[in-house]
N, C-alpha and C positions, 0 to 999 in steps of 0.2 A: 542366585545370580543377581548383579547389581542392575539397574536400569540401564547404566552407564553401557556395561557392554551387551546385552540387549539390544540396546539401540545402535552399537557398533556391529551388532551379526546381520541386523536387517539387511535385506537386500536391495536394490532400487524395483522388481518385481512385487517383493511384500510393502514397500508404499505405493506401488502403485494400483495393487489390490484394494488398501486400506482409505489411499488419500485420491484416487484418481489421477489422470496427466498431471495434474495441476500443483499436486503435492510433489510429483517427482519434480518438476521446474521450482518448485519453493526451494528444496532441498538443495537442488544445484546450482541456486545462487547462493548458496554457503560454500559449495564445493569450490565454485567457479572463485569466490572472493579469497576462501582459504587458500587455494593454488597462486593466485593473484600475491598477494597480502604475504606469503610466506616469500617470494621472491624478491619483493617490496622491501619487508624486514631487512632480509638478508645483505640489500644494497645499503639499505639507508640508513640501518643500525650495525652494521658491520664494516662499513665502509665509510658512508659519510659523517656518521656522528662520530666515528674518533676523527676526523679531519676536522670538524666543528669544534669538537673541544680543545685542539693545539691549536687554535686558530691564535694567533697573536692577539687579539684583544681580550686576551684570557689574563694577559699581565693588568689592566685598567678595573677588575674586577675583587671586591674583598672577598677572601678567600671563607672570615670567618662567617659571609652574607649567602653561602654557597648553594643549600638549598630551594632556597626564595629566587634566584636567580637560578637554576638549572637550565631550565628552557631556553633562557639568550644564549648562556654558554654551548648549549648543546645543539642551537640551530647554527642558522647560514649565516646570519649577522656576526658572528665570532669569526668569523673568514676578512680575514686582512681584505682590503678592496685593493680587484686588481691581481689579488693574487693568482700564480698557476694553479691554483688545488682547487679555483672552480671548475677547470674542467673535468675532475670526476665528478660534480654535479651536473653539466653539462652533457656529460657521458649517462648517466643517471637516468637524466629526461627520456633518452632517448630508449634507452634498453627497459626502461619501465614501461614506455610507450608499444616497442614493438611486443614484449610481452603479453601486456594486454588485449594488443590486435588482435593476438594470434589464440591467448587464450577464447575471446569473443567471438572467432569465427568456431573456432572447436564446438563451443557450448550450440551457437547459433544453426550450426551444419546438424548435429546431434541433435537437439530438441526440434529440428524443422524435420528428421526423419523419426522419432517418435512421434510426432502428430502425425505425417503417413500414414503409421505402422499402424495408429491409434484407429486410423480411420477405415481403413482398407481391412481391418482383422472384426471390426466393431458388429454386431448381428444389425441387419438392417431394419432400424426402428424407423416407427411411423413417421418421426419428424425428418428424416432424413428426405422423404417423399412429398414432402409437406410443405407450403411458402402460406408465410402469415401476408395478409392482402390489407393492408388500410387505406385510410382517403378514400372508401367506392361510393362514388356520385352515384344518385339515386333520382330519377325521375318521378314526377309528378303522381302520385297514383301507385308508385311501383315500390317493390321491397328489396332490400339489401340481399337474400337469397334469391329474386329473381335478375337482378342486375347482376351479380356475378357468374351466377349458370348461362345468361346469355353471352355474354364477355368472350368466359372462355372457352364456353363450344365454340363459340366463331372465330376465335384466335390460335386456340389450343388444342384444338377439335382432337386429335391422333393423341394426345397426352394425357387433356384432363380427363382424373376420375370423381370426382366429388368434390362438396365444400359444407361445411361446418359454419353456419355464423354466428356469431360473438350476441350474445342478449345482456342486456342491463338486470345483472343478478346480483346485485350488493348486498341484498338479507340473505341471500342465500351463504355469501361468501361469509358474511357476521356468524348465522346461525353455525356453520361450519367451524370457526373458529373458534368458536365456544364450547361446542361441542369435543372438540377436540381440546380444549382445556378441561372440562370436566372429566374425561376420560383420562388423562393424565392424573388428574389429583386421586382419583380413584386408586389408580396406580400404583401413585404414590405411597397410599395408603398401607399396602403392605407390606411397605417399610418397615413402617411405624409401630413397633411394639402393641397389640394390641393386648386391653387387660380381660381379664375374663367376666365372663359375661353377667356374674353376678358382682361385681362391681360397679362403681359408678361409672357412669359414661365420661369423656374428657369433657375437660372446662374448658372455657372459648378464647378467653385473653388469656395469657401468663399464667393461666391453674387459679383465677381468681376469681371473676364474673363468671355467669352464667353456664348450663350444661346445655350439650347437646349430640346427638349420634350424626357424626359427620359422615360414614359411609352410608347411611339408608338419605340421608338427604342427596349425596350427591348421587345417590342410584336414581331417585325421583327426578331429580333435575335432568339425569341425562336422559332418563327416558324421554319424557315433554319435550328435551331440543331434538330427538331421534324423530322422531313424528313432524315437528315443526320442518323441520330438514325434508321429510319425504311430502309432504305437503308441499312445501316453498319446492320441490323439485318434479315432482307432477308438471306443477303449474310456469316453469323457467321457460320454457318454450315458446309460452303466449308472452313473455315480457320485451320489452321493445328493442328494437335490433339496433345494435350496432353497428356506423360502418364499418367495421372490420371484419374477416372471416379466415379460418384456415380452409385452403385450396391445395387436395392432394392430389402427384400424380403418379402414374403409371410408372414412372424410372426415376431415377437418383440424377439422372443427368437433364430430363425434362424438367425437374423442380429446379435446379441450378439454372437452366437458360430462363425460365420465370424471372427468377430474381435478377441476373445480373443483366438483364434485358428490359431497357425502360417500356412498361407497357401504355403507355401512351403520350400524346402529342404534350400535353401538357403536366407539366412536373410533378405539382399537385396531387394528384389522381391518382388513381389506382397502386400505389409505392408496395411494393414488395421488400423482403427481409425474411431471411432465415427463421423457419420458427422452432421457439425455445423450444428444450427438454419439459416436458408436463411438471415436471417439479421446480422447475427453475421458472416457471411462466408467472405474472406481476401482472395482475389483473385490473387494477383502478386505473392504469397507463392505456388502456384499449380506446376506452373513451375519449381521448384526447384529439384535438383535428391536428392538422397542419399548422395553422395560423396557429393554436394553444401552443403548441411545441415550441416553436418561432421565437412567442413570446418569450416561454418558459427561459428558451436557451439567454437571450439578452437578459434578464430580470437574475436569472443565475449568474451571469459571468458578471453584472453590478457591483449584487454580493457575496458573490466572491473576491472581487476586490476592497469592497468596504471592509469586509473581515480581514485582509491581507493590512490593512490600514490602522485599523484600531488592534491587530496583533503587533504589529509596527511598532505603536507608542507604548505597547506593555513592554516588550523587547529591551525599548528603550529604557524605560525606566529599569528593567534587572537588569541591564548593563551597568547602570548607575551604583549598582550592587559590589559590583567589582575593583570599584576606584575607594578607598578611605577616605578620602578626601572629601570629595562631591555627597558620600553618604554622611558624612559627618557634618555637613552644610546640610543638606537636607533634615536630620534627627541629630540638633544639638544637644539634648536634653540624655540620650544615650553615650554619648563622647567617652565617659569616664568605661560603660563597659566595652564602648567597640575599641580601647587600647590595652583590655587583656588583649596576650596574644593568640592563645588559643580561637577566642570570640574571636578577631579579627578575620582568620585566616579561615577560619568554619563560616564565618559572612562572606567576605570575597570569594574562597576558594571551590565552593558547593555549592553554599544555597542558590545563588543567581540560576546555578544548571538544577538543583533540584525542583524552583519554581515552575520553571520553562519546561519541562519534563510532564511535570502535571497538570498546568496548561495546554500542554500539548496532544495531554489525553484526550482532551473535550472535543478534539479539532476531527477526528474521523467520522464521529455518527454525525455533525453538521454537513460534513462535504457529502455523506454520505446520501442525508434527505437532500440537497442539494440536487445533486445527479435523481432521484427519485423524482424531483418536479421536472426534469428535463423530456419526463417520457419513455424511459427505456421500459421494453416488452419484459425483459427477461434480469432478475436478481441478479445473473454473472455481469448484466449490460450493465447497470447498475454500479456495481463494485469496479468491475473496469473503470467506468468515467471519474468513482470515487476515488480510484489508484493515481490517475492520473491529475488530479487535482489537489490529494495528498501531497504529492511527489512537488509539485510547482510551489505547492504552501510551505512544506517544507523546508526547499533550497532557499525558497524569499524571505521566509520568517527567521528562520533556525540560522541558517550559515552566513544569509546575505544584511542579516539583520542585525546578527550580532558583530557583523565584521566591521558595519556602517558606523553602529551606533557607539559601540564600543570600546571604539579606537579615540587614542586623542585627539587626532583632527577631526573628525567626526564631518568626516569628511562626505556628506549625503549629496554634494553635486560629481560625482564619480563620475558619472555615464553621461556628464553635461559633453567633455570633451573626448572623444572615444580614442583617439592618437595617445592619451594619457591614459584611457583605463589599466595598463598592465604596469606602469611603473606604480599610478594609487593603488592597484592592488597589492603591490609588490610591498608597499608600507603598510596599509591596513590590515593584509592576511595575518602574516607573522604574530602581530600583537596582540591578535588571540588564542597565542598559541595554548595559553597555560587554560583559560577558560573551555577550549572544546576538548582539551582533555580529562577535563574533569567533569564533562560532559559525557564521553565517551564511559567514564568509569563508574559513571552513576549510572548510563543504562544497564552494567549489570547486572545491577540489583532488581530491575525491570522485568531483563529475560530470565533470570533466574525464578525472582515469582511464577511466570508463566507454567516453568514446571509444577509451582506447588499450587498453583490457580485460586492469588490468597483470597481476591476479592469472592471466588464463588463459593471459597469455603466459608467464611466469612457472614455469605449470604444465607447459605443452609445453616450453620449451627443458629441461626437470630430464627430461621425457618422452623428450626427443630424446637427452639426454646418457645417459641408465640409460636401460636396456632394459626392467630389472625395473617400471619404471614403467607403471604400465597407460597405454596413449594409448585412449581410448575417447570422444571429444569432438570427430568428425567430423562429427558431428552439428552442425547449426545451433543453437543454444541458442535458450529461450522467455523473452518478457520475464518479468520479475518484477514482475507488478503490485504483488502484495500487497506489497511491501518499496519500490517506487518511490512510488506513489499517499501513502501516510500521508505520507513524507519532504517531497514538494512543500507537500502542505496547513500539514503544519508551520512553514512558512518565510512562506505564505500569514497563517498566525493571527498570526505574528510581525511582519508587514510591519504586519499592521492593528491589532492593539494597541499596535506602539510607533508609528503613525503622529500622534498625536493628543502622546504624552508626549514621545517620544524619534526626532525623523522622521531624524536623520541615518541611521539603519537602511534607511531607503527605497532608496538608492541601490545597498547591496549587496547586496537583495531583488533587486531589478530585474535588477543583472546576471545574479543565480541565472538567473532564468527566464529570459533573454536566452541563455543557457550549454545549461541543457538543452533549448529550443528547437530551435537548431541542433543542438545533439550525437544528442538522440532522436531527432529526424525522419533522420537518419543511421545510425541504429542502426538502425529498424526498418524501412527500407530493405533494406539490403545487410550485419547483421548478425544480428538476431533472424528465429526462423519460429515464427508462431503456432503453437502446443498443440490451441487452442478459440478459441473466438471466442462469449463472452454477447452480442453484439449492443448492446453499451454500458451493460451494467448495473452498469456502475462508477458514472459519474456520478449517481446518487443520494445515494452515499457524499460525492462530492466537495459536491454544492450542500450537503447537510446540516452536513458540516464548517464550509463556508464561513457559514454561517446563525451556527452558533454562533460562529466569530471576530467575527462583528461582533457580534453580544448581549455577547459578552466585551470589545471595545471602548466598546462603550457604557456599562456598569456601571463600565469602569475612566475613563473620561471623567466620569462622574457620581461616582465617587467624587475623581477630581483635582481639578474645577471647586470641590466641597464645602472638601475643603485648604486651593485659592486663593484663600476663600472670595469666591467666585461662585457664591451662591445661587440668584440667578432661573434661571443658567445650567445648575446642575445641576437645577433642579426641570425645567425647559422639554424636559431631555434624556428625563425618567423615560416621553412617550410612543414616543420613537423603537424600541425594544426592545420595545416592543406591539405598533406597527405593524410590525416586523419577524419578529415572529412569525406575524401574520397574513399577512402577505404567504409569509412559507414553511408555512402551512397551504392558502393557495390553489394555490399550485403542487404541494403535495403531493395535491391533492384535483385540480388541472388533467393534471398529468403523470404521477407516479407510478404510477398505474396502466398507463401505460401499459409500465412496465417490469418491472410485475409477471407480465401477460399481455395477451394478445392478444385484440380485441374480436372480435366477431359479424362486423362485415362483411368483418375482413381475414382470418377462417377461411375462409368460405363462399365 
């Protein structure tokens, strides 16, 4: 049997075995985009793109220039100005819009009763009775376990049962991880063809230098860390407290009024917060005060802009990629080969998206320490802040960057006059249309890898061939939300803004999600093992995304209709983006909370 269908018999029960809540929400933003995207297609490539292509200024165009021009022909600008046949794009807007509402609230209502179902069926583990306590003031004299036992007898007196506090164990956690690296390579070890025993032992580099018996060394080594470990954990107890502590009580629903109950006068102090899954817990963050956090957060949100800054000017430059012209000013000395044609159309028509592709790689594990100095308790809090700061680099760098910079008018004061942003969108969107589809079709070869996971094959056979090479990667790897989630949305916002201007994009939207469909429901199967599991606290990120690509559709549809001058048509559009907003204010006031936290009746 193929993997392919395999991965078509899984059930949404067998990933959620396999991936957690979390993985069933990955998967149903494929579901969600496929249902989406396929009714999308069907408007916009069945319907409006033959209206694009008789458009009257189909006569103005050389017939024999045909494929180089597809994209004009086959977008909105082929539409005579003026003419009636915008109101089926007119018409377009709106049925694409209320589709999506409706698809949104569907997924939205369903993954808010899976987290429920999640919660209320789950065996009641200790963290669920449990609130992580940071900021506890400490008098004069006194210790962070006697300050919180006095606290909350006298607060909580009928609740609390105990407290746990946090010690400054850094060797411990070292010795720990090392320890658990050596035990792996051991592991490892019997893999590895071993030769017999009257042979010679393996050589250390490449089979050339030196010999050595790598399993009795690393049996010696793990023993001495085994010892050092129970030694350094005797002694963790005496080591200096931290103010933090876990505080557990008596009910599921006492631990909830902890948290969502300021316990004290002043802000600072005593702060409460859900505490992580034991395996999801981020231990160097414990230590942090208030004020450090503060910091942290301003000093991140800097750099995060300065990086949003100098990816700006790379942007710009592969934009410059795209023009013949401006490259051929820039590298005169190449002239004669960038007018093969082949060469030309492989420089403009690829590499600018294959550059930005693998620039873009870099861009997760930075957001990711990023959010890391921000302070989060727990690896899920973590990859959260990193999804969401993904998803903003993304739209800025990727869509909003190359629309800017890309375009001939280069037009970077947009948002100087905002009564104008939707007609300059209406010129700058379009004219990228050939570049994000060729952007579009180069990630497949992206998510395609993923299935064959070239880079970690890549890394084991160099593992397999050098010795020197650490193999430490027997481990099941954890998905990366935070670097997957923003990538889909992106392609998401793309489908829906060029749906209305430029639909020929639909079709290699569609296959995206069609692609990572089957590849992830495969991966998270029978290659990734969940870290954590937030019980589907992703999707909030995804509806919110998805809310703004269509406001960004609609303002860029109201600024084309204005162009083509189709006036009644863009005035008629200015409420759709109202009522789109209101509809994502009722859902956030319907759902959202419920993925903030958990009500009265499902603690009790």
């Amino acid at each position: 049997e193929s993997w392919i269908a395999a991965a078509w018999r899984r059930s949404e029960d067998d990933i959620h075995a396999a991936a957690g809540l979390d993985g069933v929400v990955f998967v149903r933003i494929f579901v969600f985009s496929i249902r989406l995207f396929a009714v999308v297609a069907v408007v916009g490539v069945g319907v409006l793109m033959p209206i694009n292509f008789m458009g009257d200024q189909l006569r103005l165009i050389d017939f024999t220039d045909l494929p180089s021009k597809s994209v004009d022909v086959l977008s909105i600008s082929n539409v005579l100005d003026g003419s009636n046949k915008l109101w089926l794009h007119f018409s377009a807007v709106y049925i694409i819009t209320g589709v999506a509402c409706y698809l949104l609230y569907y997924e939205y209502r369903y993954i808010s009763g899976k987290r429920l179902e999640y919660f209320m069926t789950s065996k009641p583990l200790p963290q669920y009775f449990t609130v992580l306590v940071r900021a506890i003031p400490i008098t004069d004299g006194g210790s962070v376990s006697d300050a919180v036992d006095k606290f909350f007898k006298e607060y909580h007196s009928s609740t609390y049962l105990s407290h746990t506090v946090v010690h400054q164990t850094g060797k411990l956690r070292r010795l720990l991880n090392e320890t658990e690296i050596m035990w792996t390579k051991l592991k490892n070890l019997k893999y590895v063809p071993q030769r017999p025993s009257t042979d010679n032992p393996p050589k250390k580099f490449l089979g050339l230098f030196g010999r050595n018996n790598p399993i009795g060394k690393y049996q010696k080594r793990l023993e001495d860390l085994e010892e050092n470990v129970r030694m350094e954990q005797s002694d963790a107890t005496r080591r200096r407290e931290i103010p933090a502590a876990f505080v557990s009580f008596k009910s599921r629903y006492a631990s909830a009024n902890a948290i969502y109950i300021r316990q004290s006068d002043n802000p600072t102090e005593w702060q409460t917060e859900h505490a992580p899954d034991p395996h999801d817990v981020y231990w160097p963050s414990f230590s942090t005060s208030f004020m450090e956090r503060w910091i942290s957060k301003f000093v991140v949100f800097v750099a995060s802009v300065l990086l949003i800054i100098v990816f700006l000017l790379v942007v710009g430059f592969i934009q410059g990629l795209t023009y013949m012209e401006q490259l051929e000013a820039w590298l005169p000395f190449l002239r004669n080969i960038l007018e093969i044609a082949i060469v030309s159309q492989l420089v403009t028509g690829y590499l600018p998206s294959v550059i930005l592709h693998f620039l873009s790689s870099y861009v997760p594990s930075i957001m990711k320490l990023f959010s890391t100095m921000q302070g989060f308790v727990s690896v899920s809090g973590i990859e959260r802040s990193a999804c969401n700061k993904m998803l903003r680099f993304t739209i800025w760098t990727v869509f909003f960057a190359n629309v800017l910079t890309g375009s001939a008018l280069n037009q970077l004061n947009i948002f100087v006059d905002p009564k104008k942003i939707p007609e300059r969108l209406a010129v700058v969107v379009p004219a990228q249309a050939s570049f994000f589809i060729a952007y579009v079709v180069t990630s497949w070869t992206s998510i395609t890898s993923e299935l064959t996971q070239t880079s970690a094959l890549l890394y084991h056979l160099w593992g397999s061939c050098a010795k020197c090479c650490k193999r430490e990667d027997s481990e099941a790897p954890s998905m990366h939300y935070h670097s997957e989630i923003p990538r889909i949305l992106l392609f998401g916002l793309l489908g829906l803004t060029y749906s209305i201007v430029a639909p020929l994009i639909l079709p290699f939207v569609l296959t995206y999600f069609c692609l990572g469909y089957f590849i992830f429901r495969n991966q998270l199967c029978n290659v990734y093992a969940p870290k954590y599991d937030t019980g589907g606290r992703f999707w909030p990120i995804v509806h919110n995304a998805t809310i703004f690509s269509l406001v960004l559709m609609h303002l860029i549809s109201i600024g084309v209709f204005g162009v083509k001058e189709f006036p009644l048509g863009s005035s008629l559009l200015v409420p759709l983006p109202i009522l789109t907003l209101l509809f994502y204010a009722y859902c956030g006031n319907r759902f959202y909370p419920i993925f903030e936290a958990y009500s009265t009746e499902s603690h009790w």
